[in-house]
C-alpha positions in Angstrom: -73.0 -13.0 -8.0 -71.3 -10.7 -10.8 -70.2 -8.5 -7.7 -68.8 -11.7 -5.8 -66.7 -12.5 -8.9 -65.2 -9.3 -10.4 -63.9 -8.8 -6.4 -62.4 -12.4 -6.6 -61.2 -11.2 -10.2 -59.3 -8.0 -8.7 -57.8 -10.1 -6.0 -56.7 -12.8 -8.7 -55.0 -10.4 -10.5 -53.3 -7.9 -7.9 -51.8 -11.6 -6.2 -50.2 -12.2 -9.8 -49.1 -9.0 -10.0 -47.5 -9.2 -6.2 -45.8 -12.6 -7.9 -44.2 -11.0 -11.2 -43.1 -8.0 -8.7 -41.2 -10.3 -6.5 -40.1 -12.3 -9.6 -38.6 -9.7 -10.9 -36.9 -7.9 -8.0 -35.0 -11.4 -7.3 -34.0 -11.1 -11.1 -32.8 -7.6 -10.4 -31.1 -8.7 -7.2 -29.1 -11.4 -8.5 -28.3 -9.6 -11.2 -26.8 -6.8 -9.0 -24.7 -9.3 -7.3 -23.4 -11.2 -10.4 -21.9 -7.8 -11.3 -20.8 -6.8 -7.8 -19.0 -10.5 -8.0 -18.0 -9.8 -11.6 -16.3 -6.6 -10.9 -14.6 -7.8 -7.7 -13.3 -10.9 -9.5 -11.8 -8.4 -12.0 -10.3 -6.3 -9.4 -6.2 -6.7 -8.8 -4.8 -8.2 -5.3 -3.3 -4.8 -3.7 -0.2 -6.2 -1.7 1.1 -3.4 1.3 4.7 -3.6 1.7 5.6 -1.1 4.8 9.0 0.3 5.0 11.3 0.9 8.3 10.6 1.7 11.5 6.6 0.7 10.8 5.0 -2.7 10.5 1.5 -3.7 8.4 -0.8 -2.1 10.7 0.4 1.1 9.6 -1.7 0.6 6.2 -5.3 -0.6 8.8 -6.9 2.8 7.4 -5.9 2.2 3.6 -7.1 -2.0 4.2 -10.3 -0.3 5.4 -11.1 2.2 2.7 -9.7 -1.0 -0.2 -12.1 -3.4 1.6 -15.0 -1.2 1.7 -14.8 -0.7 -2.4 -14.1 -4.6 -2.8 -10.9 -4.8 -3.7 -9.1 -8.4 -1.7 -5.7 -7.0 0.0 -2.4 -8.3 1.8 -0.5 -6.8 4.1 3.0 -8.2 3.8 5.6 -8.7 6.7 8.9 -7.0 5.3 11.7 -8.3 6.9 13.8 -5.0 6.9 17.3 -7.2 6.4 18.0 -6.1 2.5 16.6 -5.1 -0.6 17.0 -8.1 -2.7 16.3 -10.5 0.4 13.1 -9.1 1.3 12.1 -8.8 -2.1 12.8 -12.5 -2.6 10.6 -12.9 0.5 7.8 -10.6 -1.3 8.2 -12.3 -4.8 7.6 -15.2 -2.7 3.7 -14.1 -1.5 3.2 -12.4 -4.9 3.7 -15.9 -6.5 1.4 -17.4 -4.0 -1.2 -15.2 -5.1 -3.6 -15.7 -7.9 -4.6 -13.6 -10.7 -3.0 -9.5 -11.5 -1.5 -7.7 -8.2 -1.0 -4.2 -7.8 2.4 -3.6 -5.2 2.2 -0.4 -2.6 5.8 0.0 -0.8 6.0 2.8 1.5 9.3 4.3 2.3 12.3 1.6 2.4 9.2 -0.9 0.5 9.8 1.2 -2.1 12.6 -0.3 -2.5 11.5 -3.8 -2.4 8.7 -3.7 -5.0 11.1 -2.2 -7.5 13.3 -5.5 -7.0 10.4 -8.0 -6.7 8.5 -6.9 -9.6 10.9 -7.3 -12.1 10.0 -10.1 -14.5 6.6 -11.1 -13.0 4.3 -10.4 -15.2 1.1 -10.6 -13.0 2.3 -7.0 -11.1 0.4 -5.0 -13.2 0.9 -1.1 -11.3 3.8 0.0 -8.9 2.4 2.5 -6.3 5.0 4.5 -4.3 4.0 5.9 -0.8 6.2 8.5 0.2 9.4 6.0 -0.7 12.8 4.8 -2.3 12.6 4.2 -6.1 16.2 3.8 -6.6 18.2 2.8 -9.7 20.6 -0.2 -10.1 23.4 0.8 -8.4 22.0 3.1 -6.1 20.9 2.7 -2.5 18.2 4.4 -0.2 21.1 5.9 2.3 22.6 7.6 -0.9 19.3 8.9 -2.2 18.4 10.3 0.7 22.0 12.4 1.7 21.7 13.4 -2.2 19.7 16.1 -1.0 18.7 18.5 2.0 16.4 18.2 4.5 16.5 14.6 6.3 16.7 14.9 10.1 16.4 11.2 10.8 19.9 10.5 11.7 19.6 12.9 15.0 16.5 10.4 15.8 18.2 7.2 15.8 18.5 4.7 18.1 21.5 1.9 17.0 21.1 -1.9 18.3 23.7 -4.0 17.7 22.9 -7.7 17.3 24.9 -10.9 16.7 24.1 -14.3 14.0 24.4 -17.4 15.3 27.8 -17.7 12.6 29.2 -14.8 15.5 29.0 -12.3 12.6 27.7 -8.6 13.9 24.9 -6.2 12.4 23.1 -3.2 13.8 19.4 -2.8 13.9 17.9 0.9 13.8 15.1 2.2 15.5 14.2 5.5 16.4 14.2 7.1 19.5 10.7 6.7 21.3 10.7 10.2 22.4 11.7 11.6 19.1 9.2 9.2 16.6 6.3 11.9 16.5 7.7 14.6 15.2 10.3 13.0 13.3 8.2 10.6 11.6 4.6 11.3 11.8 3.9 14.3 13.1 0.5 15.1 11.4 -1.0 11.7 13.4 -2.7 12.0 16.0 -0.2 11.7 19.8 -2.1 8.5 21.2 -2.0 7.0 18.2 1.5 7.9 16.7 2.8 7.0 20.9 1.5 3.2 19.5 3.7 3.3 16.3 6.5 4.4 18.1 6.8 1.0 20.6 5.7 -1.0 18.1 8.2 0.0 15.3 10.0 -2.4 13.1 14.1 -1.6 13.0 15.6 -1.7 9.9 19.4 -3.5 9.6 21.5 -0.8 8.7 22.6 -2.5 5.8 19.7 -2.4 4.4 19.8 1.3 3.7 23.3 0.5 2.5 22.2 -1.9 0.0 22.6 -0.8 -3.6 19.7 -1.9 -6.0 20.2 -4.1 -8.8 17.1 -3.8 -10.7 14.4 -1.5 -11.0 10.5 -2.3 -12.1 9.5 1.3 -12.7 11.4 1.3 -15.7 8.9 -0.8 -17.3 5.9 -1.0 -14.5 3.6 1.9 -15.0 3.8 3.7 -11.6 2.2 6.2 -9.4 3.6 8.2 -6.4 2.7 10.1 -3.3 5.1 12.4 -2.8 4.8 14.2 1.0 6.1 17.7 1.0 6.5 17.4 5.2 8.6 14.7 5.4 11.8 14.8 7.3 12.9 11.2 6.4 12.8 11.4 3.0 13.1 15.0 1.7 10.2 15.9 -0.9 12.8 17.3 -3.3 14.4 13.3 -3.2 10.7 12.0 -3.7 9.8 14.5 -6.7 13.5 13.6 -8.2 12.5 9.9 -8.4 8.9 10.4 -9.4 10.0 12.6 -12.3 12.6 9.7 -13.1 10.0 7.1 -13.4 7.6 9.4 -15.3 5.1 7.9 -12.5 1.5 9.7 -12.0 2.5 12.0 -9.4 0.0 13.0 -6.3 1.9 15.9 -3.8 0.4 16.0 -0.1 1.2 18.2 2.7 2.1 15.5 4.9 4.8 13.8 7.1 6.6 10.5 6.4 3.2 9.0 7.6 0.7 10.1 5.1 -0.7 6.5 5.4 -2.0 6.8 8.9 -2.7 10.5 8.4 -4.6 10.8 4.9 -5.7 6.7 4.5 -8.5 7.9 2.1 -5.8 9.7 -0.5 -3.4 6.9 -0.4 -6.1 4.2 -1.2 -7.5 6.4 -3.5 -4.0 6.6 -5.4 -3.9 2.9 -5.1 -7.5 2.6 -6.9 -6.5 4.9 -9.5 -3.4 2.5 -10.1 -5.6 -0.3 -9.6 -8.4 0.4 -12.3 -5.6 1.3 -14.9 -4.9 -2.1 -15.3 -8.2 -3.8 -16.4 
């Protein structure tokens, strides 16, 4: 009988214990996911603007690496007609968004986050991807001819296109043949043969356009510059970094350093991001 009972006994009290266990790894787990949920809810919207000659799914490795740590991102459609345009256009999605956004422009975006950000206080970090930072009054065709080393011009393919008002512009592409090694050389051929047919032009006044305002001045900042670039020379890049006393990051790398090293340029883009919480 005693034999009967103390086994009943050990059974009694290894069940409870089974209980409390599971109890308390359900506590564990939830509390694991409030802070998961707490720390993405803290995290900034990162908001992609691509430059010329590219379009958003030139950022699909940086989106990955952002999504894997949690952070919620957009890939903006830039227009590629002007500076303050598309930045009106970008201001636009940044408004529709709720809660602290970080802004990444690559190349010519560069140039529209500098506009867009100025006076919202919800951009909270500026993050420059091989790209334009230009001052009021200056323009990204002017930045780029202020020093050596640009070979895009020889690559350039001009379209010339009509409004319906009969007024004329010119769109610029470049050259199918020539986009690989002008513009990312260091990506792989099948995949850089993709960029290349489906490229975004660029108006050609856009690179015309002179800036009227500039959010680096008061945005803290943060720059990839990419020392193998032949659209925008690194010595351009380094002068503009060093302007906007950004956090500077220098990469061996063509004009494409999204596509070709998407775990630096999101890292860059975390760094940015956790400054600002």
């Amino acid at each position: 009988m005693f034999t009967i009972e103390n086994g009943r006994l050990r059974r009694f009290i290894a069940g409870a214990a089974a209980v409390i266990g599971a109890f308390a790894a359900v506590g564990t787990a939830n509390a694991a996911t409030q802070d998961s949920a707490s720390d993405r809810a803290a995290r900034p919207t990162i908001v992609l603007e691509h430059g010329a000659f590219a379009d958003g799914s030139s950022w699909d490795g940086v989106i990955a690496k952002l999504h894997r740590d949690g952070y919620p991102v957009v890939a903006a459609a830039n227009p590629l007609r002007g500076p303050a345009s598309d930045a009106a256009a970008l201001r636009s999605l940044v408004d529709h968004i709720k809660g602290p956004v970080v802004l990444v422009g690559h190349s010519y975006g560069g140039s529209v986050i500098s506009e867009a950000a100025v006076g919202e206080p919800r951009v909270k970090a500026l993050v420059y991807v091989a790209a334009f930072l230009p001052a009021p009054g200056e323009s990204a065709l002017q930045l780029t001819n202020q020093f050596p080393g640009s070979t895009l011009s020889g690559t350039l393919d001009p379209v010339p296109y009509s409004f319906a008002d009969g007024s004329t512009g010119t769109d610029l592409y470049i050259q199918q043949d020539k986009f690989r090694a002008q513009f990312a050389a260091d990506v792989p051929t099948d995949r850089a043969a993709l960029a290349a047919v489906t490229q975004r032009p660029i108006a050609q006044a856009a690179l015309e356009e002179r800036a009227t305002a500039a959010a680096w001045q008061t945005v803290p900042s943060w720059d990839i510059v990419t020392t193998g670039d032949l659209n925008i020379p690194a010595a351009a890049q380094r002068f503009m970094a060093e302007r906007a006393h950004a956090h500077t990051t220098e990469v061996a790398a063509s004009h494409s350093v999204a596509m070709s090293h998407p775990d630096l340029v999101a890292d860059v883009i975390k760094k940015a991001a956790r400054a600002t919480h």
